[in-house]
Every structure is written in structure tokens, then in C-alpha cells.
N, C-alpha and C positions, 0 to 999 in steps of 0.2 A: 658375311663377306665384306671385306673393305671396299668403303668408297670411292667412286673414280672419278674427278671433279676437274674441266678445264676450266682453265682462266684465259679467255679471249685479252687480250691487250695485257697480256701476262710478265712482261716485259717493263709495262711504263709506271708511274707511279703509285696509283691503287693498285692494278693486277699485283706488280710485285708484294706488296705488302700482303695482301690477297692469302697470295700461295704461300707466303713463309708462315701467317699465321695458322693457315688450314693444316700446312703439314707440323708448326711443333704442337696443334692442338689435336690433329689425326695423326700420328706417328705411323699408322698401315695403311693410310688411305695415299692413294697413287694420286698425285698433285702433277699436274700440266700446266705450263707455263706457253701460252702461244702469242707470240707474237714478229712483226717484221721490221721490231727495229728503226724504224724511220724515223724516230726524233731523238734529235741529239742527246744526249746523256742518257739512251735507256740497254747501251751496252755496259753500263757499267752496275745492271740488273742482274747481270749474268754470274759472275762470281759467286752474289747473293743467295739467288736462285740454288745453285748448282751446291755450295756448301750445307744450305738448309733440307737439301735434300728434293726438291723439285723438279722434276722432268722440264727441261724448254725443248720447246719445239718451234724453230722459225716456219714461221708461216702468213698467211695475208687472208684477212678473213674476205677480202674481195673473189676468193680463189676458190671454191669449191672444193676441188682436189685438194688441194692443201689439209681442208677440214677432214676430208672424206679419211686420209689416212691415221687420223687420231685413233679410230674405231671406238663402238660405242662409249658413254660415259653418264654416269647417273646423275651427273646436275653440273652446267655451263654458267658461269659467271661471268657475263657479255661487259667486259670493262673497254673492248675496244672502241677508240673515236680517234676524230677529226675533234677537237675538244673547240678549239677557237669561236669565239661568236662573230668574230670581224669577219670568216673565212663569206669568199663569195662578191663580198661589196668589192666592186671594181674590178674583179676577176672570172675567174672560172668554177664554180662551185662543183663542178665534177668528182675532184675526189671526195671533198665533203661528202658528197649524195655515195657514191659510189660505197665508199670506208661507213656512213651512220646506217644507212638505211640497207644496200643492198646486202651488205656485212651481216647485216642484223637478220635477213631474209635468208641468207646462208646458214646462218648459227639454224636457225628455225627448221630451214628444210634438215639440216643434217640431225635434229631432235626431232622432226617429226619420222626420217627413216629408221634410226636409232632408239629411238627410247630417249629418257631421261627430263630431269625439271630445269627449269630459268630463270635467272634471278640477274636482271637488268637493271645496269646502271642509267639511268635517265637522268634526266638534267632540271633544275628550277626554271630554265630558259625557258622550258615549254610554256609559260605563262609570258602573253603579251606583250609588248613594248608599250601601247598606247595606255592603255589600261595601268600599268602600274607607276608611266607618266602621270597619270591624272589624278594618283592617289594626295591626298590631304596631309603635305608636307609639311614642318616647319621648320627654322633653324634654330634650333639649342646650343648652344656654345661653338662647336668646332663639329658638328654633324645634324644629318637631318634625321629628324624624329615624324613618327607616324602617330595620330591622334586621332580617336573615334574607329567607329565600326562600320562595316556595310560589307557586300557577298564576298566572303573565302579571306574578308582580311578582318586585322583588330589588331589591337599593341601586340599582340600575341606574335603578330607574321602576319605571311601569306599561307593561307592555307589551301589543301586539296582540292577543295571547291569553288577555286577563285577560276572567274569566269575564261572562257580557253577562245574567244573570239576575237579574232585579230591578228598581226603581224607580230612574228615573237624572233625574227629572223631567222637565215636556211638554218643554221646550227639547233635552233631550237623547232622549226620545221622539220628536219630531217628525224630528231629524237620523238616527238610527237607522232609524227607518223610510223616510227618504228614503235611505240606505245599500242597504236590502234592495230596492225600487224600481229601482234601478240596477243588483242585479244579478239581476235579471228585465227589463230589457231590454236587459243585454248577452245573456241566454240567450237570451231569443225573437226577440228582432232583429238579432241582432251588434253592435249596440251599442259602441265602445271606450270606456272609463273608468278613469281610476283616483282614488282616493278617499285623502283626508287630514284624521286626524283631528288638528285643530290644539290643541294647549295655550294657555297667554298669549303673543298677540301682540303686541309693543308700540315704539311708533317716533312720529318728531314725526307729527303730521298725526292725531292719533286723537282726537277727543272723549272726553276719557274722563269717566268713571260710575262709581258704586258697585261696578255688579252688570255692567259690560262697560268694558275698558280705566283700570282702578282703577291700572296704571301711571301715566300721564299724569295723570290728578285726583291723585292725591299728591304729585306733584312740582309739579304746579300749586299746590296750599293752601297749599305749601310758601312758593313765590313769590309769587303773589296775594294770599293768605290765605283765610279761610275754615274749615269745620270738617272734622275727621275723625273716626272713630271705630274701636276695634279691636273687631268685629260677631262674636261667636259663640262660642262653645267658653271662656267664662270671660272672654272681650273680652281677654285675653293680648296677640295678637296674632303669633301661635307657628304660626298655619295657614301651610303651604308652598306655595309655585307655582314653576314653571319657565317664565322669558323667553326667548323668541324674539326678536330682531329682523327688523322687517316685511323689510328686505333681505334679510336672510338665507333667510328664509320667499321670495322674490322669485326668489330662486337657484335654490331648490332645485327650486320649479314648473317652470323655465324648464329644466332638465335634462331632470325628467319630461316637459315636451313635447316634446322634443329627441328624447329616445327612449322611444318612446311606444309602440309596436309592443311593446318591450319589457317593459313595465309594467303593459300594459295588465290590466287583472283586480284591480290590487293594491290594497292598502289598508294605510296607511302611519302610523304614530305620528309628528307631525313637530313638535317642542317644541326647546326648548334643552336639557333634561338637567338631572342633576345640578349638572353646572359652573356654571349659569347659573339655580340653583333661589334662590329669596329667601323667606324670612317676613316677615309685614306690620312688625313691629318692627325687623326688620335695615332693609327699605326704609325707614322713618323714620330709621333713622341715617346710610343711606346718603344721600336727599334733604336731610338737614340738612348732611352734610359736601358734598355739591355744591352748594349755595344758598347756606348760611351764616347758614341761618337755623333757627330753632327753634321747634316750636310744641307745641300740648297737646295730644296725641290722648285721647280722652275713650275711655270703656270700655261697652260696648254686649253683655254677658254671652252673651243668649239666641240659642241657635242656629236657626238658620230652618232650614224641612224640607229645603228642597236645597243647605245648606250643606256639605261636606267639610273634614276637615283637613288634609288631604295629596295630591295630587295633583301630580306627576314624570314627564316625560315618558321612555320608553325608546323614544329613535330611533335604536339601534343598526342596525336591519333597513334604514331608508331612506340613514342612512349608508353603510351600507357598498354596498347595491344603485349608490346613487348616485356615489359615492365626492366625498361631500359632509359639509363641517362648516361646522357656525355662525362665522363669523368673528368677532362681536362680542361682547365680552365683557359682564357685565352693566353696568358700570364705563361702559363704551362705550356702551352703550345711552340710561341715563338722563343722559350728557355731551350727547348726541345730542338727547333729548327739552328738557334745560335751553337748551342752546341757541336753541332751537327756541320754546321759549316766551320766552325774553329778544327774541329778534329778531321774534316777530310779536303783543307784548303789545297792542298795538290793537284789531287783531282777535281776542285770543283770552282777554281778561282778562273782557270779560260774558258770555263764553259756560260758563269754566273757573270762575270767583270762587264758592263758596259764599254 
């Protein structure tokens, strides 16, 4: 019997890529697409969606009813958020809490009346602020580099076991605690899930933003124009991240439900690594030698509370479990995103233009 697989947040950048791959890789399997839309450029999902052969269905995973009408389905791919880590500081964190956690508690109760397994998108946030402040930095040319060993870290990354006490802010609170969630109702109900905490995702098709998908808007100001700024820790521009590509990140899900019996309980660091780590400065040199163009990144000193300098993903554990690697190099990546914004600048210049 064919598969019947939603994609919670079905609409925004992972979910979409999600569904298109599940269905040209399941051609019978009923592909769901849910989501409400709420962030700019993820109506232009739809098309995508609906060509590839994807069911969308608008709905708000805040909403119960909304869920209720999908009717049963054999495995949920909870891609919806509130993605931002700023969300909250000086505001109203309600939708955050409302959209990460109670969302989350919905997907759950509607698998636990229904049947079916879970395969949740979590975040690397869930690791500390203070803690990875404090990690043993130094500066190497134009980024900071991490040196020596101690619990859940090493040149490797940060890994699984890196200690989970402390302020990681709401965005990374709310994902956390939809973690612990999940595994209180694999206990009390049998529940199957497994859980992945995602580092930078980044591939064409992302809206990107300061404070979520800041690949895509850089290569974009690059091309469009517009302003950037290097935001925190002296505005340097020396803070590290590690890229994933959305394909790659595509892969890897599609093993884990593959075999899924087998995994079921786990919870996974799933980044690019090392290999594929970049500082915001190396990425302006690297978007000026793919474009061929130049521009003034302005300097923006003051660090915001849930700002980090370094964050490195160690997915040695789902590598090897999965006997899976990232195919794309970073190189490959932002060839990928330039692309991508050369051929769809109509649509994507008022949405990306500062």
C-alpha cells in the first residue's frame, strides 16, 4: 500500500523541497503539503508543489481542526516554525510558543489518535548561548577557529552531547522542549520518532533574512543590491557557521524513513561540518568571486543576547549510522543559490532587494 506522508511547514523552504523530493522518489506515495502561508515568498511554493504532483493543503498547525481533516497518515515531517532566534527579545514570544511548541503538541496528539511515525526537524539552537560563548576561540585569518577538546565539542563541531544547561533563547527553548514532548510520547504511547537537530540550511528556494537563511540574502545584495552588515562581536565578521545543502539535508531524511524501525528513539546533529563551515567575511568573498561583484559590508559592533560566535555542526554519529555524506561542497552550494537567483530575478528581486 502506498505511503501517506504530511509535511507540516509544507509550503516554506525545507517542507517544499521535502514533498517534491518524497514524491519524484515515491511516485504512489500521497504527498501532503500543509501549511499557512505566512511568510513571504512561500506562495510561490505553490506552483512547485502542485506541478510535482503534491497535495497542499492550507492550514495552521496551531489549529487542531485544520490537522484533524488530513485523516490518518503513516509518517509526519514536522518542518513547521517560527524559525527566527531574535523572535521574543523585546516583544511578544506568543506566536513563537504558540507555532514551535503547541504546533508540535498538535502534530503529536493527531499521531497519537491516528497512527503513524515522526521525523522532526529541530534546531542546533537547542544548545546554549553561554556555553558555546565560552568555547576556546581564536582568530585565524578572517574567522574564528575552535581548538582542543572537552564535553560534546572538538575540531569536529559541536556534538550531541554537548551539555544542554543554560539559556539557548525562546526559539531554541521552544524546539527543546518540543524534543522532551516527543520523548514522552514515544514512552507513554509507542510513539516512533526520530529527531534532527538541523544547523544552516541553505539551497535556491529559501527566502532568506538576517536572523533565518542569511545564505541566500547575501548572495542576493550581492546580485540585486542592497545593504549588509557584519552584526556582533566587534561587526568583524569572524562568527562561523556550517552549510548543509537543502538536498543533502533531503537525503539524509529519506534514509532515516527508509529505515526507521531502526532509528527510531534517535536524535541526530545533521549540518555540513567542518568541510563546509564559512565566516560571514570568507562568505562575502566568496559571493563577490561568484557574482562579480563588490559591495560595502557596513560594521554593526553590538552583540544581541542570542547572538553566538561559533557554531559547527559534528554529524559524525548520523554519518556513520546512516552511511551518508553531504555531496555538496560549499562552492556548490552558493553556484546553486547564484543560479537560482539569475534565472528567477522577476520573481525574486522585490522580495530579496534591501
Amino acid at each position: 500500500m502506498a505511503q501517506r506522508i504530511l509535511v507540516t511547514g509544507g509550503a516554506g523552504f525545507v517542507g517544499t523541497h521535502l514533498a517534491i523530493s518524497l514524491k519524484r522518489d515515491h511516485p504512489d506515495a500521497n504527498i501532503i503539503a500543509f501549511d499557512n502561508l505566512k511568510r513571504r515568498g512561500s506562495e510561490l511554493a505553490l506552483p512547485r508543489l502542485r506541478s510535482a504532483g503534491v497535495i497542499f493543503q492550507h492550514g495552521d498547525v496551531r489549529n487542531p481542526d485544520d490537522l484533524a481533516t488530513i485523516g490518518a497518515v503513516d509518517l509526519l515531517i514536522e518542518c513547521s516554525a517560527e524559525p527566527s532566534v531574535h523572535a521574543g527579545y523585546g516583544e511578544s514570544p506568543a506566536y513563537l510558543v504558540h507555532t514551535n511548541l503547541s504546533g508540535l503538541f498538535n502534530c503529536l496528539e493527531f499521531l497519537r489518535r491516528t497512527g503513524g511515525d515522526l521525523l522532526f526537524l529541530s534546531t542546533s539552537r537547542v544548545y546554549p548561548i553561554a556555553p558555546l560563548r565560552a568555547l576556546p576561540l581564536q582568530t585565524v585569518g578572517a574567522r574564528l577557529c575552535l581548538n582542543g577538546a572537552g564535553p560534546g565539542w572538538s575540531e569536529c563541531g559541536i556534538a550531541e552531547t554537548f551539555p544542554l544547561s543554560g539559556s539557548r533563547s525562546m526559539y531554541g527553548a521552544t524546539k527543546l522542549a518540543a524534543e522532551l514532548l516527543i520523548e514522552e510520547y514515544r514512552a507513554l504511547y509507542g510513539m516512533r520518532a526520530i529527531v534532527n537537530r538541523c544547523g544552516v540550511i541553505a539551497g535556491p528556494w529559501q527566502m532568506g533574512k538576517v536572523d533565518q537563511g542569511f545564505v541566500v540574502l547575501w548572495m542576493a545584495r550581492h546580485l540585486y543590491g542592497g545593504a549588509l552588515a557584519y552584526s556582533g562581536f566587534g561587526g568583524l565578521g569572524h562568527q562561523v557557521r556550517d552549510m548543509l545543502h537543502v538536498a543533502d539535508l533531503t537525503e539524509a531524511l529519506s534514509r532515516q524513513n527508509a529505515r526507521f524501525s531502526e532509528f527510531d528513539g534517535s536524535v541526530f546533529n545533521l549540518g555540513g561540518g567542518p568541510e563546509r563551515s564559512v565566516s560571514l567575511a570568507e562568505l562575502t568573498g566568496l559571493c563577490r568571486d561568484v557574482t562579480g561583484q563588490r559591495i560595502v559590508i557596513s560594521r554593526d559592533p553590538e552583540t544581541r543576547p542570542a547572538d553566538i560566535p561559533y557554531y559547527v555542526s559534528d554529524s559524525r554519529l548520523v554519518c556513520e549510522k546512516l552511511n551518508w555524506q553531504p555531496r555538496h561542497s560549499l562552492v556548490s552550494l552558493l553556484n546553486d543559490i547564484h543560479r537560482w537567483l539569475v534565472d528567477e530575478r522577476r520573481l525574486l528581486e522585490p522580495i530579496l532587494t534591501g
